[in-house]
KOLDRENBA-255945 format. One record per residue (C-alpha): x, y, z negated. Coordinates in steps of 0.001 Angstrom, whole numbers, always signed. Example, Ala and Ser with C-alpha at 12.3 -4.5 7.8 and 13.67 -1.06 7.14 Angstrom:
+---------+---------+---------+
:       u :       v :       w :
+---------+---------+---------+
:  +12300 :   -4500 :   -7800 :
:  +13670 :   -1060 :   -7140 :
+---------+---------+---------+
//
This chain:
+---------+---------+---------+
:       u :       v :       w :
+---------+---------+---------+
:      +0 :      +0 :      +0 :
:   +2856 :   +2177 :   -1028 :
:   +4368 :   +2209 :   +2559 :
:    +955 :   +2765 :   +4469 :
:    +489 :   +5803 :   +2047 :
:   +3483 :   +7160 :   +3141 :
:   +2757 :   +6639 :   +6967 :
:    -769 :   +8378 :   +6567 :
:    +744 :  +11793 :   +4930 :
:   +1354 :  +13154 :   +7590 :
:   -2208 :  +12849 :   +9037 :
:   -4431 :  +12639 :   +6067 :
:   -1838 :  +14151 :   +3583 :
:   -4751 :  +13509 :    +227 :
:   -5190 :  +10376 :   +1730 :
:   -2102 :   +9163 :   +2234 :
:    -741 :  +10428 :    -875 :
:   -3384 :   +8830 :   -3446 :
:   -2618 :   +5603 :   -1663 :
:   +1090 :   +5632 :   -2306 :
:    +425 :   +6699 :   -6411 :
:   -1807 :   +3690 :   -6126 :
:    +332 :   +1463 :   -4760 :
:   +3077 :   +3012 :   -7320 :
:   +1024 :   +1917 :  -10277 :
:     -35 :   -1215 :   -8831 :
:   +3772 :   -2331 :   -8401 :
:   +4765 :   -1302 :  -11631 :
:   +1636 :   -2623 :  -13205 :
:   +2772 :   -6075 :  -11136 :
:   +6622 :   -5965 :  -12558 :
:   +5392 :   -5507 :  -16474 :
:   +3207 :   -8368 :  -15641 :
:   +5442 :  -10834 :  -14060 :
:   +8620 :   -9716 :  -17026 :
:   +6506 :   -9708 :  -20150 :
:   +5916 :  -12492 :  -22531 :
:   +2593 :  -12689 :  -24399 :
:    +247 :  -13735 :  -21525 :
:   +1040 :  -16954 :  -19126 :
:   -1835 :  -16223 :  -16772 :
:   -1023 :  -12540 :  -16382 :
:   +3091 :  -14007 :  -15456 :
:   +1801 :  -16255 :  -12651 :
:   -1190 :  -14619 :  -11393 :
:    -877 :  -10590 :  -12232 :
:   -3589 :   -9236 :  -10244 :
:   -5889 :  -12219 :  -10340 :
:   -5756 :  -12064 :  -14524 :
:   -6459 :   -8301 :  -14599 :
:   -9194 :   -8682 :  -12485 :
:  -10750 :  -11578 :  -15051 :
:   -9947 :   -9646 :  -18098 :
:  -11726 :   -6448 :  -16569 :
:  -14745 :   -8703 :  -15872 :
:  -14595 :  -10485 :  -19205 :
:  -14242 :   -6765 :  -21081 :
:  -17576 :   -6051 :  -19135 :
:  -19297 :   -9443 :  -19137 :
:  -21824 :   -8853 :  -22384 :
:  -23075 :   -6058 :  -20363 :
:  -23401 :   -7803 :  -17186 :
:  -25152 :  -10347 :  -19125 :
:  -27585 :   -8053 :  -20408 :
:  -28349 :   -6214 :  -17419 :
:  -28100 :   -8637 :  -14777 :
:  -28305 :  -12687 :  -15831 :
:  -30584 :  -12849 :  -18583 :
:  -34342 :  -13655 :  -18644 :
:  -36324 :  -10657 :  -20592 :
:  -37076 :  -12736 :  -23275 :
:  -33255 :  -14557 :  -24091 :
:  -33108 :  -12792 :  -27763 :
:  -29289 :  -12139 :  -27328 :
:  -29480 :  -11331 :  -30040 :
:  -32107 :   -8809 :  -28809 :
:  -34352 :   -9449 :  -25522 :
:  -34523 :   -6893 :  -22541 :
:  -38171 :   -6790 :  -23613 :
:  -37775 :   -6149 :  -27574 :
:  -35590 :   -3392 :  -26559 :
:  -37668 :   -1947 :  -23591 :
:  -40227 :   -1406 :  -26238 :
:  -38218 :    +503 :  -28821 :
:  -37169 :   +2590 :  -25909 :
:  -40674 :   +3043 :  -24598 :
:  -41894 :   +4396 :  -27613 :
:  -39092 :   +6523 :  -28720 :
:  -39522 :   +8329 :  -25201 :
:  -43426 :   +8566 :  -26004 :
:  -43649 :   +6496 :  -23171 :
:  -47056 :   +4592 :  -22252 :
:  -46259 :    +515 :  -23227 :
:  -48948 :   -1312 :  -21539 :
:  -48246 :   -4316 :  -19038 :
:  -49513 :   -5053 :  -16184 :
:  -50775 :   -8589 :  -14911 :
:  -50649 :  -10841 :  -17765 :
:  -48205 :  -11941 :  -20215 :
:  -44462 :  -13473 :  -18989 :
:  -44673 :  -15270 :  -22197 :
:  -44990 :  -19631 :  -21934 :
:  -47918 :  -20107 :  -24170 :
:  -48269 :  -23943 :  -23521 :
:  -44341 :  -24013 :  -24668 :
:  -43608 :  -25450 :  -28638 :
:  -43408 :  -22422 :  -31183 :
:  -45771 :  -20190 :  -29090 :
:  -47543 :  -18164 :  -31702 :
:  -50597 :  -15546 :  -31796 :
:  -52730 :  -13929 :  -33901 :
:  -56640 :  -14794 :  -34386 :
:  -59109 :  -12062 :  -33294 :
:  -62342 :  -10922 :  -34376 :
:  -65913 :  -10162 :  -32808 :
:  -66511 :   -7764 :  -35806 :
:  -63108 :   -5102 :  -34659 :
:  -62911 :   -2486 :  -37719 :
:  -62481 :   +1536 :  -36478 :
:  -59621 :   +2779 :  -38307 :
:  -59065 :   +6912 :  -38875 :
:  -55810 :   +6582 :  -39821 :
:  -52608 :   +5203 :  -38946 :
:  -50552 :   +5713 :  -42237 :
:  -50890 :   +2596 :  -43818 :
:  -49454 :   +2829 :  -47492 :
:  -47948 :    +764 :  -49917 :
:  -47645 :   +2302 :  -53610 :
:  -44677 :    +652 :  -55007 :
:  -43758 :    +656 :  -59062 :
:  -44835 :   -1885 :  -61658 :
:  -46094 :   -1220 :  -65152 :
:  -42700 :    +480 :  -66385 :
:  -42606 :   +2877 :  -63926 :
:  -43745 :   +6400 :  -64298 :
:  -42964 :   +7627 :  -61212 :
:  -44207 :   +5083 :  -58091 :
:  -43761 :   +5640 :  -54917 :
:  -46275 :   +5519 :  -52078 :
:  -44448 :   +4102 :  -49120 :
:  -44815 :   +3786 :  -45542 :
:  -45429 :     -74 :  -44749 :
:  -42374 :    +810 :  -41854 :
:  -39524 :   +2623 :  -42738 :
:  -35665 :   +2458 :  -42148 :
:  -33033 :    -517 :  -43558 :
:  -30172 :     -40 :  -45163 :
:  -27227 :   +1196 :  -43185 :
:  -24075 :   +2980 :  -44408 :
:  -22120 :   +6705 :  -43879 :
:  -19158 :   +5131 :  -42136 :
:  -20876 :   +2323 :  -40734 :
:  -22852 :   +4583 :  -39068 :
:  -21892 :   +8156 :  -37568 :
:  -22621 :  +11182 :  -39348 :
:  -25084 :  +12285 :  -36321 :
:  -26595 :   +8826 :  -36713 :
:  -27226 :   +9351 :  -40207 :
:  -28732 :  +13184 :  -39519 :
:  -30696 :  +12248 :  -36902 :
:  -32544 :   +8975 :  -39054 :
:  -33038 :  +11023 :  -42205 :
:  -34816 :  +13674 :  -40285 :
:  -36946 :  +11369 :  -38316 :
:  -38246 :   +9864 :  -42049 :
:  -38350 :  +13927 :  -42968 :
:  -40683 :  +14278 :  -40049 :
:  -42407 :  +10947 :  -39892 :
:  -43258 :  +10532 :  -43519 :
:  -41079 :   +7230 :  -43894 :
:  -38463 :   +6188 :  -46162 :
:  -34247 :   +6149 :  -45514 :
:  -32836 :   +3087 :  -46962 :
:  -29320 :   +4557 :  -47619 :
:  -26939 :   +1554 :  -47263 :
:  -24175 :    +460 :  -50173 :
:  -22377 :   +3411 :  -48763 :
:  -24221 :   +6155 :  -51140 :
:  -26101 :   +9094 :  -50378 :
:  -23844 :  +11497 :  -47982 :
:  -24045 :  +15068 :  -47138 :
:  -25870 :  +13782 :  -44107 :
:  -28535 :  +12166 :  -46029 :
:  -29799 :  +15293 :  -47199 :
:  -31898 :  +16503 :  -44468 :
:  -35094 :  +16672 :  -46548 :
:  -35805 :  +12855 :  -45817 :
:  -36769 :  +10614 :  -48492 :
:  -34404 :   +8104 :  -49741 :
:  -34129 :   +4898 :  -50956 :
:  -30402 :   +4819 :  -53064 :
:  -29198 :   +1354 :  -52405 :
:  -26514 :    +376 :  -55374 :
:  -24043 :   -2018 :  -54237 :
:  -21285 :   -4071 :  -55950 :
:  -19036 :   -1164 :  -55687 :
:  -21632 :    +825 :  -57280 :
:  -20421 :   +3832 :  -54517 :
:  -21727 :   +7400 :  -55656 :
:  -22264 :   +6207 :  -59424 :
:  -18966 :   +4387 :  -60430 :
:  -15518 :   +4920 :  -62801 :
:  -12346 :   +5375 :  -61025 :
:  -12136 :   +1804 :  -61955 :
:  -14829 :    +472 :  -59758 :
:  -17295 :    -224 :  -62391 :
:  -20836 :   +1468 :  -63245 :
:  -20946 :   +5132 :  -64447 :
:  -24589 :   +5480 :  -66079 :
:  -24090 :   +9612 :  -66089 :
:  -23147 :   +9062 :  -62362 :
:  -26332 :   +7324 :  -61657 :
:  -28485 :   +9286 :  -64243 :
:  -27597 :  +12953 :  -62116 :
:  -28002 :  +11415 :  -58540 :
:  -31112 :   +9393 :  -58991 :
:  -32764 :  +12380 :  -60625 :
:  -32857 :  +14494 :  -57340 :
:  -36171 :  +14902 :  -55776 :
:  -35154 :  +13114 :  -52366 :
:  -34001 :   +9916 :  -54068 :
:  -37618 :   +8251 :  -54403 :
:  -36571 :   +4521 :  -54923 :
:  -33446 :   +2565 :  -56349 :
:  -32429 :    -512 :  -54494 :
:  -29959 :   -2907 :  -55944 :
:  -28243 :   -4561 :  -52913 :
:  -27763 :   -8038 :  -54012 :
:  -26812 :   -9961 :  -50572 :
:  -27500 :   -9031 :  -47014 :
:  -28535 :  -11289 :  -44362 :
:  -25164 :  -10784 :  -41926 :
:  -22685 :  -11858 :  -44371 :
:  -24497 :  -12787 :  -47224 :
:  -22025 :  -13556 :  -50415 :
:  -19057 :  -11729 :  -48756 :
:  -17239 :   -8426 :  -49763 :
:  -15851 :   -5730 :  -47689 :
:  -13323 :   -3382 :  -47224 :
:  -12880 :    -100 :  -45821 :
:   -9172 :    +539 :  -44529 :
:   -7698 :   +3743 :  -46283 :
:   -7230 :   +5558 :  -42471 :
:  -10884 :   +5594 :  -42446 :
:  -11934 :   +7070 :  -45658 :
:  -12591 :  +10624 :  -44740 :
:  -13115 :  +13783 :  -46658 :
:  -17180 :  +12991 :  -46181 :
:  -17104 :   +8956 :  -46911 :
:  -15151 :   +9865 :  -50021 :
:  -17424 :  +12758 :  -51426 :
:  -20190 :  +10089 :  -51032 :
:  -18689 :   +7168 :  -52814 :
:  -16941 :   +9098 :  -55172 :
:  -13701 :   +7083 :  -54146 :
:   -9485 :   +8783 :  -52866 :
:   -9603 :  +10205 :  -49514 :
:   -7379 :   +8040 :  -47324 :
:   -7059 :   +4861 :  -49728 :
:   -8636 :    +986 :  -49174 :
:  -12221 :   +1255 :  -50431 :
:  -13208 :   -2313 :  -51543 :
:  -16768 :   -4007 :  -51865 :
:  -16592 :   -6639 :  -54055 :
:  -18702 :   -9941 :  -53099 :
:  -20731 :   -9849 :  -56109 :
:  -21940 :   -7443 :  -59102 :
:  -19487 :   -6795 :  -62387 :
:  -22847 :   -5013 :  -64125 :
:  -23900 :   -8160 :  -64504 :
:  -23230 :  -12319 :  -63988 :
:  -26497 :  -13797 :  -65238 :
:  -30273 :  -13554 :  -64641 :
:  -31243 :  -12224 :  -67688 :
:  -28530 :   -9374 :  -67688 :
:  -29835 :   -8397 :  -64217 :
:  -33262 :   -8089 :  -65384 :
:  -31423 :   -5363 :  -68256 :
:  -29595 :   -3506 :  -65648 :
:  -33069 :   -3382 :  -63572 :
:  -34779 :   -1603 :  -66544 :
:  -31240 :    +191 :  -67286 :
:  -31429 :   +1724 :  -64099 :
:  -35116 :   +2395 :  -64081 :
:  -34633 :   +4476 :  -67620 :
:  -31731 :   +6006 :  -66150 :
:  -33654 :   +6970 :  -63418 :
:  -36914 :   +8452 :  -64736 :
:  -38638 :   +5578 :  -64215 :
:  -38573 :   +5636 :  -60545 :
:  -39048 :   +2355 :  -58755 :
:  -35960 :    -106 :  -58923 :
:  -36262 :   -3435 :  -56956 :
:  -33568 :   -5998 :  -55439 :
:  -32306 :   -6567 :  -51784 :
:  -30782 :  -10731 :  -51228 :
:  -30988 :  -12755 :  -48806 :
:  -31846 :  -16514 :  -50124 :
:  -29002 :  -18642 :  -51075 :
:  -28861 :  -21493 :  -53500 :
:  -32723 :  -21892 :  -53974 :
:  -31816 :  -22578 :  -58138 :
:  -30269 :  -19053 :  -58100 :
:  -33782 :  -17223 :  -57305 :
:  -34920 :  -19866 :  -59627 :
:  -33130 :  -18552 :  -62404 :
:  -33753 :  -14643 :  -61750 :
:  -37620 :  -15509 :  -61241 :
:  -37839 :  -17147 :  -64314 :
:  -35722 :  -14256 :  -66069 :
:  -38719 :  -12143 :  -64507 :
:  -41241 :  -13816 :  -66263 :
:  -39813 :  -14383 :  -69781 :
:  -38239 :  -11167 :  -70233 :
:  -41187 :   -8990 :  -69236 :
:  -38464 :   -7313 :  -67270 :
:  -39832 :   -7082 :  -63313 :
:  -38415 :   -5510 :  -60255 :
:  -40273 :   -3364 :  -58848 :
:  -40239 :   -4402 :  -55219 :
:  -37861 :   -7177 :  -53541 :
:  -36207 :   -6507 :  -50305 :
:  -36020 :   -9997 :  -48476 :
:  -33584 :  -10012 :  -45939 :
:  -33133 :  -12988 :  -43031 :
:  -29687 :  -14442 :  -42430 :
:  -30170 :  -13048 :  -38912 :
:  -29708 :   -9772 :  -39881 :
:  -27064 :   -8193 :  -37939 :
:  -26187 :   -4629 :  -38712 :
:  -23592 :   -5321 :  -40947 :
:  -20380 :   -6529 :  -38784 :
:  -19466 :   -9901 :  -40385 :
:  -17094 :  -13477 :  -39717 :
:  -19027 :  -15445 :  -37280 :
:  -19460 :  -18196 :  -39266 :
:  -21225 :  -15759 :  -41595 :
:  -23368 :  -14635 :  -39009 :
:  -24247 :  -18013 :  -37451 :
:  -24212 :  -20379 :  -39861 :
:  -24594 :  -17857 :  -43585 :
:  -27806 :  -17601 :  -45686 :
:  -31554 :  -18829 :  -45133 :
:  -33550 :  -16759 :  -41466 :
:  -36352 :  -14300 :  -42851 :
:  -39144 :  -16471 :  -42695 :
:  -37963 :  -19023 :  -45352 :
:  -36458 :  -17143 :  -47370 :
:  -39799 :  -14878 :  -47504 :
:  -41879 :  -17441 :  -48136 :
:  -39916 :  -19137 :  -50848 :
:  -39931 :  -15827 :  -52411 :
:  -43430 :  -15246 :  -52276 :
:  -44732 :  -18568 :  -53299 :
:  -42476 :  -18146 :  -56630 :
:  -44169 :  -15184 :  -57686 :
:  -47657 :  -16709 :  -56406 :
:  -46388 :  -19633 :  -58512 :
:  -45017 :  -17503 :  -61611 :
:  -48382 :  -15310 :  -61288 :
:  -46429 :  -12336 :  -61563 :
:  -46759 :  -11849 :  -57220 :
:  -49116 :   -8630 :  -57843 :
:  -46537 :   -6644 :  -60402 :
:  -43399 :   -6596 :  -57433 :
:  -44065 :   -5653 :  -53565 :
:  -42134 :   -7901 :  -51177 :
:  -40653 :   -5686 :  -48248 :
:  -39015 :   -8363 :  -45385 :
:  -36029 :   -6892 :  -43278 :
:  -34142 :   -8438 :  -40541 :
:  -35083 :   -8643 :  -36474 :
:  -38503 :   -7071 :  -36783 :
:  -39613 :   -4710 :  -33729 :
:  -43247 :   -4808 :  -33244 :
:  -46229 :   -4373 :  -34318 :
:  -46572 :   -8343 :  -33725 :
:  -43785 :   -8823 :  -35774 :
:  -44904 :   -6965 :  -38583 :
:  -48384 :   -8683 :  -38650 :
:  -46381 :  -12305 :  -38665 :
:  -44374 :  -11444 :  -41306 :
:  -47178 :  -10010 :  -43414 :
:  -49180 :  -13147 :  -42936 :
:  -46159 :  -14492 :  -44672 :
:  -46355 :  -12925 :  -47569 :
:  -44912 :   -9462 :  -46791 :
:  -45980 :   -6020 :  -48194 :
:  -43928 :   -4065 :  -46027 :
:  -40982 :   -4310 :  -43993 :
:  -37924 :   -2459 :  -42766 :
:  -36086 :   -1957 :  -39664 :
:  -32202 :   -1399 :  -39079 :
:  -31364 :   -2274 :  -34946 :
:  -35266 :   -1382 :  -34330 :
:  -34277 :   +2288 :  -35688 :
:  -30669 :   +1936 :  -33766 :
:  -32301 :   +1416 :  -30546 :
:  -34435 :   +4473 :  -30924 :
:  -31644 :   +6904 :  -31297 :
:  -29366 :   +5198 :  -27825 :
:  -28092 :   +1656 :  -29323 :
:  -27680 :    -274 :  -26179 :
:  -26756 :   -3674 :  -27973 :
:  -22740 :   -3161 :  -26859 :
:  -21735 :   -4900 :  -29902 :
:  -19024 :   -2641 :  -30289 :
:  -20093 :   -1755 :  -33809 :
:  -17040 :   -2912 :  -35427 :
:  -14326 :   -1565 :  -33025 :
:  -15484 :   +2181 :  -33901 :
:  -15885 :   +2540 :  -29735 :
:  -19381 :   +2931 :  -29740 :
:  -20388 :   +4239 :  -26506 :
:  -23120 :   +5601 :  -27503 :
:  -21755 :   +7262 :  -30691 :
:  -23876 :   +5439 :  -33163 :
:  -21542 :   +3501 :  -35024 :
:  -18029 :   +4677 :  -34713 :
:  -16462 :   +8006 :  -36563 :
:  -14521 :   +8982 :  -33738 :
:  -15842 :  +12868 :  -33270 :
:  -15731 :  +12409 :  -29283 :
:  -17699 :   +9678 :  -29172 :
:  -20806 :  +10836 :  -32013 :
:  -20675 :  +14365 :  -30622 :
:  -22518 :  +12995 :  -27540 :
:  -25469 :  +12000 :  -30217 :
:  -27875 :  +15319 :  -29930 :
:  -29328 :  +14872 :  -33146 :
:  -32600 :  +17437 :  -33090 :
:  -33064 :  +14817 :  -29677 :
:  -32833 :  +11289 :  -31328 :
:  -34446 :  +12247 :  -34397 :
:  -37566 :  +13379 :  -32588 :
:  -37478 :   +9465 :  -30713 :
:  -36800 :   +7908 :  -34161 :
:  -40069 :   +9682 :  -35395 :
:  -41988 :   +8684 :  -31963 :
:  -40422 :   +5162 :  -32292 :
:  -41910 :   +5192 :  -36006 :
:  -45288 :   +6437 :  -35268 :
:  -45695 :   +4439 :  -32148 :
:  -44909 :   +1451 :  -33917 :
:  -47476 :   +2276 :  -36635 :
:  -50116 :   +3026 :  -33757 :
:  -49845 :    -151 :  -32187 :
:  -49899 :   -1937 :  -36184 :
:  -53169 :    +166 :  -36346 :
:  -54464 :   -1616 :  -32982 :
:  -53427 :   -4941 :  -34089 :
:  -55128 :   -4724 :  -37529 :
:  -58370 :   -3050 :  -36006 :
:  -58796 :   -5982 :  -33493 :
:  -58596 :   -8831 :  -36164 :
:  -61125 :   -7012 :  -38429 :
:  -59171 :   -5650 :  -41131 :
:  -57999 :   -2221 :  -42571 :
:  -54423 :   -2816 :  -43733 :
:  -51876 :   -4942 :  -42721 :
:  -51657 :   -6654 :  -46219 :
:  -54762 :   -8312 :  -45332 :
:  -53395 :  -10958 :  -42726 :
:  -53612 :  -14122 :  -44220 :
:  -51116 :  -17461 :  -42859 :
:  -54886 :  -18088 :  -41428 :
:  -54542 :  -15388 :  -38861 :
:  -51581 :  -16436 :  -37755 :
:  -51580 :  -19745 :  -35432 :
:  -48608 :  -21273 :  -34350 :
:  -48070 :  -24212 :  -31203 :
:  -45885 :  -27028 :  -32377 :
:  -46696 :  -29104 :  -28964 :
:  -48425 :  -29380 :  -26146 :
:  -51851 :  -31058 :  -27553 :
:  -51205 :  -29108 :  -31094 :
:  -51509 :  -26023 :  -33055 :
:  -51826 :  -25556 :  -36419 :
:  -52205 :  -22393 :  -38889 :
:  -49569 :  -21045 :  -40875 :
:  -51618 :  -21810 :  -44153 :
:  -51908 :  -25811 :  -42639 :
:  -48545 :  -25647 :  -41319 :
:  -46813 :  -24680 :  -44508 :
:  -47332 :  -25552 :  -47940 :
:  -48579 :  -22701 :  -50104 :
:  -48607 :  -22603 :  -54594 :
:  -51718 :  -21337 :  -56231 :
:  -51609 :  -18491 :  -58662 :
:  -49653 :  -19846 :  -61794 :
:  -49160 :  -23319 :  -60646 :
:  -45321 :  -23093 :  -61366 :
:  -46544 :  -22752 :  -64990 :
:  -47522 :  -26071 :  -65154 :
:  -45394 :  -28961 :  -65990 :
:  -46271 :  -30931 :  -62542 :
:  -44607 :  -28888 :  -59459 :
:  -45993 :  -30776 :  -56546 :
:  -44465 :  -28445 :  -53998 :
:  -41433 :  -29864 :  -52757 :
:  -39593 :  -26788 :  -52068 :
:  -39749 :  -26608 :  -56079 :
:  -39444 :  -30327 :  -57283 :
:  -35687 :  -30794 :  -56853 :
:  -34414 :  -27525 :  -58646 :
:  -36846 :  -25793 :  -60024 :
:  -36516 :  -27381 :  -63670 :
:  -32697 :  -27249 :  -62960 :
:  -32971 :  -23266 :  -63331 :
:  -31549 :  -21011 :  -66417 :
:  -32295 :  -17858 :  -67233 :
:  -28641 :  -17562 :  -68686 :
:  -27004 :  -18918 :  -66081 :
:  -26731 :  -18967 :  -61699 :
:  -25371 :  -22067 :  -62023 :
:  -27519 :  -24971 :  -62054 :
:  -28143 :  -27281 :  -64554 :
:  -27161 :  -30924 :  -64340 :
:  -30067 :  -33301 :  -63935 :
:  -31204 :  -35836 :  -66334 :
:  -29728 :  -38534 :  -63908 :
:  -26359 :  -36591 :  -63879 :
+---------+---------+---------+
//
């Protein structure tokens, strides 16, 4: 190329000379190639291996775009992101023609319908959230935003979320992160409180009450999460390098600018049931009596057990549980964490439910269910489960530009989402994507409104696991109240615990104790 660059300059001088610097690079790119030493593909074929690692650096995109069906859930589908985008762009979501959906194929589900339709005014559905002991509950949107993390997230990210909740009426799950500067945009918050207790700790990593008592006091903060376990990487710490930890991430967590901040992979407050439950009504004292519940995703069954049980005979309740799914994905975790780490939403909710059912304590805590939920489908499955409310992490990423590039971790998002590099978020207009966050919120609630209208009801708690039917072949389909096995109020009080999701370990559960207790057969 290099010599029929030259040749051409002295007809088509730009021409000629682009294709000689071409040709330049290309050679030189060729000798590094063929001399260096890390990659034996790149020594014997140079131009062929640059050519497969541009296409492999591309290939998740040209998966997306171009090779997969609309509804391969990688982990999102075309479609589930289509409608986020629809509706944050106040953009009419009907289809045309039908559904693309196989509703002969195994797992196929719907919901029931009614002849009698109810005619709802409003769209707001509500959820008032606090238990006996609290003075000051909260009345929640049934939809509002997981938590996600100041330096997970951008700081246009965060701006743009908390004044979509501002302007929607919904709440901001903070993340373990803290509350930031960028939290403050008049949106309400829900103060998630981590293992590294970030924004209310010592120097030393541990719990500073006066910490908590001043933060949790201000108006914005309107309930207290403690963040047990999260469905990407359930049971596993983190840490933020020290080149990360700006001027902003350290005013939040109240840790050095530029040094290692560490999340430790479980609590130092407390290491048994019953000292959870006093930290729970710590915290809620601390706080004015504000709402205080618990975030986990379901482990060791006799673990939830235990704390259920340290519910009951203590007195001491959370206010609300957050339930998340082990396919959660905002957090960026090991894949075997993400594949293979803590039980999917829908067990893990209903295991929770039926113990409180079972404990007949189910109407003193709200259950809120986070982790891949998009629609207003979605929603109504889950609450047929045994959901109050849910929240929404990717759902709310998607309405502000995520375009699934999985580039969380790598700060290189290209859409400026997640990533702290100024270049990158600057291109994040946040008066723009807060306004779609909103119309993403309220859409979503429109279409719940629809969905609960045409079954006959006025809220979404009222779907039962009898509105929900679900195919499990091709000459079958059964209910979710046949299909699973349900506990009547205050059945677990009984000595005989028929349900065998109980029968194995729930008499092996202590209060004083996560560990389980050997069986009378050893």
């Amino acid at each position: 190329m290099v010599p029929l660059g030259l040749a051409l300059i002295a007809i088509a001088p730009i021409l000629g000379v682009l294709l000689a610097v071409l040709g330049l690079a290309g050679t030189c790119m060729g000798i590094y190639d063929l001399s260096q030493t890390s990659h034996a593909l790149m020594r014997n074929y140079p131009l062929a291996s640059r050519m497969r690692y541009l296409l492999e650096h591309f290939r998740p995109e040209i998966r997306q775009y171009f090779v997969e069906d609309d509804h391969d859930e990688t982990p999102f589908s075309r479609e589930q992101r289509a409608v986020v985008y629809r509706r944050a762009k106040g953009i009419e979501g009907v289809r045309p023609f039908g559904t693309l959906r196989d509703v002969y194929g195994d797992g196929y589900e719907w919901l029931n319908h009614s002849l009698a339709t109810t005619h709802l005014e409003n769209q707001d559905f509500r959820i008032r959230v606090g238990g006996p002991d609290c003075t000051q509950p909260y009345d929640s949107s049934v939809v509002n935003i997981s938590g996600m993390s100041y330096g997970a997230l951008s700081p246009n990210a965060i701006e743009a979320l908390n004044r979509a909740a501002k302007a929607g009426g919904f709440a901001h799950t903070t993340g373990e992160g803290s509350i930031s500067r960028f939290h403050r945009m008049g949106g309400d918050l829900v103060w998630q409180i981590g293992s590294g207790y970030f924004g209310c700790r010592h120097p030393d990593g541990s719990f500073n009450p006066e910490r908590f008592s001043e933060t949790a006091a201000g108006d914005a903060v309107k309930m207290i999460e403690i963040k047990l376990s999260q469905g990407a990487k359930p049971g596993h710490g983190g840490i933020l390098p020290g080149p990360k930890v700006t001027e902003a991430i350290a005013e939040a967590r109240g840790i050095p600018v530029g040094e290692d901040c560490i999340s430790p992979s479980s609590h130092s407050v407390f290491s048994t049931p019953r000292e959870l439950c006093e930290f729970i009504r710590q915290l809620r004292d601390l706080s004015g009596g504000k709402p205080v519940g618990i975030k986990l995703c379901v482990g060791h069954p006799w673990e939830w057990f235990a704390m259920a049980k340290a519910f009951r005979e203590t007195g001491i309740t959370p206010d609300f549980i957050t339930v998340d799914g082990g396919e959660g994905g905002t957090g960026a975790a090991p894949v075997e964490f993400a594949d293979h780490k803590g039980a999917p939403l829908r067990e893990g909710l209903m295991l929770v439910h039926n113990t409180l059912v079972g404990l007949d304590i189910r109407d003193r805590i709200k259950l809120i269910a986070s982790a891949k939920i998009i629609t207003a489908f979605d929603i109504c499955r889950i609450s047929a489960l045994g959901a109050d409310g849910v929240n929404m992490a990717r759902g709310f990423m998607f309405a502000i530009g995520c375009i699934q590039a999985q580039a969380c971790h790598t700060g290189k998002c290209p859409t400026g989402i997640t990533t702290q590099d100024r270049d990158r978020y600057r291109a994040l207009v946040v008066p723009d994507k807060a306004k779609r966050a909103a119309r993403f919120h309220n859409g979503t609630m429109h279409a719940l409104q629809e969905a609960c209208e045409s079954s006959g009801l006025r809220h979404p708690d009222e779907f039962t696991p009898h509105h929900l039917m679900i195919r499990t072949s091709p000459r079958e389909v059964r209910s979710a109240a046949s299909l699973y096995d349900w506990l009547k109020p205050g059945e677990l009080l009984s000595s005989d615990v028929p349900h065998p999701a109980f029968a194995k370990y729930w008499g092996r559960a202590q209060i004083d104790s996560f560990a389980m207790m050997a069986s009378e057969n050893g």
